[in-house]
C-alpha positions in Angstrom: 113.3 104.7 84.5 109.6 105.7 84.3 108.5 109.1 85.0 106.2 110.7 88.0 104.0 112.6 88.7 102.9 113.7 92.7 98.7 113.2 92.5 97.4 112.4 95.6 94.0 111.7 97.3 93.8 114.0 101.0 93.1 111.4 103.9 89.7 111.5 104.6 89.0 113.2 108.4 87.8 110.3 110.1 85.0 112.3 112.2 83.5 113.3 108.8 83.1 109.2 107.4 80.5 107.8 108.5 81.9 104.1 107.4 82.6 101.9 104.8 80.1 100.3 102.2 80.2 96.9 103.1 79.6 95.6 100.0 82.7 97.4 97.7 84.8 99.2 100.9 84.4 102.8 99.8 84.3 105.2 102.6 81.3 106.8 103.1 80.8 110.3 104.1 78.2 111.4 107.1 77.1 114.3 105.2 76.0 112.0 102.7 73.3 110.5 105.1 71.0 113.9 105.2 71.2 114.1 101.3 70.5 110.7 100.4 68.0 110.3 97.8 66.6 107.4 95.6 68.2 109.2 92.3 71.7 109.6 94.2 74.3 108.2 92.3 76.9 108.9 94.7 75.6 108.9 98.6 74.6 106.5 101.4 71.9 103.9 101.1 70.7 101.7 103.8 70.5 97.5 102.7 69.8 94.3 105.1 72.3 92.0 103.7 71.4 89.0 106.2 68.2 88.1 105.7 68.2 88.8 101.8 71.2 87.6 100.6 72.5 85.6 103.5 76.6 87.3 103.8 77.3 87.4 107.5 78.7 90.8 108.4 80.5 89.8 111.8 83.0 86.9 110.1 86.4 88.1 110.7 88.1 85.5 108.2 86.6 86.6 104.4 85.1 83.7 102.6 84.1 83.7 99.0 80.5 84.0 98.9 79.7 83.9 102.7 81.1 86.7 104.0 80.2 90.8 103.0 83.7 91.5 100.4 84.4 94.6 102.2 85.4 92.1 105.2 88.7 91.4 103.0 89.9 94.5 103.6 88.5 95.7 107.3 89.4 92.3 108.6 87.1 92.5 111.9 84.6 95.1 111.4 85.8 98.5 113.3 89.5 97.7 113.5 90.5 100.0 110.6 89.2 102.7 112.6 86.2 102.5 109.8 83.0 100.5 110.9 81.5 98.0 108.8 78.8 99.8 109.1 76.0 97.4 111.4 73.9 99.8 113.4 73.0 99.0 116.9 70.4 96.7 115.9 72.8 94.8 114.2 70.6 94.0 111.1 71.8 96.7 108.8 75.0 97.6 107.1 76.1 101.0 105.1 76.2 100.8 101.1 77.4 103.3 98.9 74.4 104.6 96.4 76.2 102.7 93.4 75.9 99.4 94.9 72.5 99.8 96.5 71.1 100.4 93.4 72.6 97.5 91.6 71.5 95.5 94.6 67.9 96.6 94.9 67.5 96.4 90.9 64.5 94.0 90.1 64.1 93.4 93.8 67.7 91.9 94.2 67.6 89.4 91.4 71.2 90.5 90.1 72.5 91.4 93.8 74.5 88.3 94.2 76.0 89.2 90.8 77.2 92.5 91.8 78.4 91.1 95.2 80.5 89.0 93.6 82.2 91.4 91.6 83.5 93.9 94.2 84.6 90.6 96.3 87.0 90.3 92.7 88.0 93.9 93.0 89.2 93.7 96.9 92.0 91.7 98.2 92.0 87.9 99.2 93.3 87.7 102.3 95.9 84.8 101.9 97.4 87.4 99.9 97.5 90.5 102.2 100.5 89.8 103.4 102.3 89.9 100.6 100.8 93.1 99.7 101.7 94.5 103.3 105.0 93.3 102.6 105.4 95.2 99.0 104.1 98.8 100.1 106.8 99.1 102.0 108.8 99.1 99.2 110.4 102.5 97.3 108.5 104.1 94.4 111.3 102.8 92.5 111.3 99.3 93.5 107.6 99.2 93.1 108.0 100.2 89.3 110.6 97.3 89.1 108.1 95.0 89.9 105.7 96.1 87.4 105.4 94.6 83.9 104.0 97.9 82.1 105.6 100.9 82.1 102.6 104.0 82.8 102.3 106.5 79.9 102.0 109.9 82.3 101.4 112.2 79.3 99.1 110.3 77.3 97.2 111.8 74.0 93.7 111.0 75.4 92.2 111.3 71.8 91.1 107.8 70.9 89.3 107.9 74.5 89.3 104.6 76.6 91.3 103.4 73.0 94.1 105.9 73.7 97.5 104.1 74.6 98.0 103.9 78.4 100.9 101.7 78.7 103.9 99.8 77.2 104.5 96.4 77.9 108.1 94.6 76.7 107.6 91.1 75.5 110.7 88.8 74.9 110.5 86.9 71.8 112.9 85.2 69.0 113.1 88.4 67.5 114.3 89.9 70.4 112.0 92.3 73.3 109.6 94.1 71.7 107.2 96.6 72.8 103.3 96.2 72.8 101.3 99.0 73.4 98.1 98.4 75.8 94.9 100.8 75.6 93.2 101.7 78.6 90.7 98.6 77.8 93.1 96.0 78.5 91.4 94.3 81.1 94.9 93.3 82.9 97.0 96.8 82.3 96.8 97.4 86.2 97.6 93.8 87.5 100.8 93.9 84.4 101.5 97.8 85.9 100.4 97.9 89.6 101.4 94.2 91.2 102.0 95.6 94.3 98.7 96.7 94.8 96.7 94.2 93.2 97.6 90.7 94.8 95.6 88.7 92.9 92.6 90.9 93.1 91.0 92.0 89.8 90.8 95.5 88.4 88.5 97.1 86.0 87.0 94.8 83.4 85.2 97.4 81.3 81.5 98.9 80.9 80.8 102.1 81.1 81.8 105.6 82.6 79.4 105.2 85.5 80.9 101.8 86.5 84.4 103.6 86.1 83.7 106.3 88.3 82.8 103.4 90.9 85.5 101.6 90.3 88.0 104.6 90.7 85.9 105.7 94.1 86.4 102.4 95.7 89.8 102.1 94.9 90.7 106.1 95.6 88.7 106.1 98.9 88.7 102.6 99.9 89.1 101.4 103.5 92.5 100.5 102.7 94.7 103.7 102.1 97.2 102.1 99.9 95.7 103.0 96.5 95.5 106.8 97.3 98.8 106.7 98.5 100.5 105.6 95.6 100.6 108.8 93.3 101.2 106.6 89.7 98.0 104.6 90.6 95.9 107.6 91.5 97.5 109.3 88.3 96.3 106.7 85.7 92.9 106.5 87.8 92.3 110.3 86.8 93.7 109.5 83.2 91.8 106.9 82.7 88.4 108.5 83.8 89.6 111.3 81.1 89.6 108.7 78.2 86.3 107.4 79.4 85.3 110.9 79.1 84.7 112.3 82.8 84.8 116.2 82.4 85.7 116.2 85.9 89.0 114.6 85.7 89.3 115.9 82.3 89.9 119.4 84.0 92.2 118.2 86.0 94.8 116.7 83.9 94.4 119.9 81.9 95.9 121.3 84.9 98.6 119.4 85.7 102.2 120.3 85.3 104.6 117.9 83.4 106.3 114.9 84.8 109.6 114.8 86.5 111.9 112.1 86.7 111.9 110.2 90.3 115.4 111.1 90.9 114.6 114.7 90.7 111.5 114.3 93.1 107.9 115.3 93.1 108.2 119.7 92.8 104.8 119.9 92.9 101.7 117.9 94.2 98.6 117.6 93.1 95.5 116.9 95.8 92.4 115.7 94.3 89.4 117.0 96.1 86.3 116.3 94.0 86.3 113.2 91.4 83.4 113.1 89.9 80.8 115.4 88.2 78.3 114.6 90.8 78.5 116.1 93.8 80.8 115.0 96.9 81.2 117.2 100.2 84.2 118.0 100.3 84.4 118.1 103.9 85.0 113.4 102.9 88.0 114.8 101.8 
């Protein structure tokens, strides 16, 4: 079977979150809100979604291109324990700084655009059940399901060309094995099904769009990413190949991989992501 290794993302303390963005569901710290500047890359923006781009906030049902994406995964805003983030005048939602400035770029000509990807990254909800269902499946089990088998000690080289997976095709010659880069736009639907539904993971771009990417899905709304340690593994890999120094650091660090029927010996708690500043009180 595949191999492990026990990297896990610390449950954010709920006092210290402020809420979720409402456009891609990252959690959002409070100390973020003091320290919030226009040049922020990573930090808490302020954006009235109503009136400019018409997504209704309070919808409790998500619908493609009516409701805010985030709703997906919240379900009714507050029930997860994370707001939505509508203040008490109820004409303003949280962002994270990423999205706010992709949606106030060229006074929101592309915001629509960037909506509509994070509602492809977060989960349809005629398929959250099924994904309820699966996590309550073994580590084992999960792997089962998936298509690609995870390389957990990758050579990291050939950057975002390096070799992240295997994938065994059956063909008249027999099963054969491909090899998939950490480009392939479907690795994590082929290696993660259990997590994905039929939402989409990263398409490609650049290391900034990464690092998104990996913050929303690392500390989303919805726990389930950072509690599955071969997902938050080949999130941290993958930023390497991109080329983040942060997480470059910490897979220097990181001991070898057991097998799962030996267990995890050691774990591995990932406090700060990126090379931009997070408090780590989020965490």
């Amino acid at each position: 079977m595949s191999r492990f290794r026990n990297v896990r993302v610390p449950k954010p303390i709920h006092k210290h979150v402020l809420g979720a963005c409402w456009c891609c569901g990252m959690l959002i710290s409070k100390f973020a809100q003091d320290k919030a500047t226009s040049k922020d890359e990573i930090s808490i923006g302020r954006f009235n979604m109503t009136s400019v781009h018409g997504r209704d906030p309070y919808l409790t049902k998500a619908e493609r291109g009516i409701s805010c994406p985030a709703t997906s995964i919240l379900g009714k805003p507050g029930s997860t324990g994370y707001m939505l983030g509508v203040n008490e005048s109820g004409d303003e939602s949280f962002a994270c700084g990423f999205c706010v400035k992709k949606l106030t770029r060229d006074n929101g000509k592309h915001a629509e655009r960037h909506i509509q990807k994070c509602e492809d990254y977060l989960y349809d909800l005629d398929f959250k059940a099924g994904v309820e269902v699966l996590s309550d499946l073994s580590m084992m089990e999960k792997r089962l399901l998936a298509q690609v088998a995870i390389e957990h000690d990758p050579n990291l080289s050939d950057g975002s060309n390096s070799i992240a997976g295997y994938l065994k095709r059956e063909g008249k010659k027999g099963v054969r094995q491909m090899s998939l880069t950490y480009e392939y736009k479907n690795i994590e639907v082929l290696a993660f099904p259990h997590l994905m539904a039929k939402a989409k993971g990263f398409q490609g771009g650049s290391l900034k769009e990464l690092q998104h990417y990996t913050l929303m899905r690392l500390y989303s709304a919805d726990e389930s990413w950072r509690n599955d340690p071969d997902y938050v593994s080949f999130s941290i890999l993958r930023l390497a190949a991109y080329g983040c120094n942060r997480a470059k650091m910490m897979v220097s660090k990181w001991v070898n991989t057991v097998t799962a029927t030996e267990g995890f010996s050691q774990r591995g708690d990932i406090l700060l992501l990126l090379e931009h500043h997070i408090d780590p009180k989020m965490v």
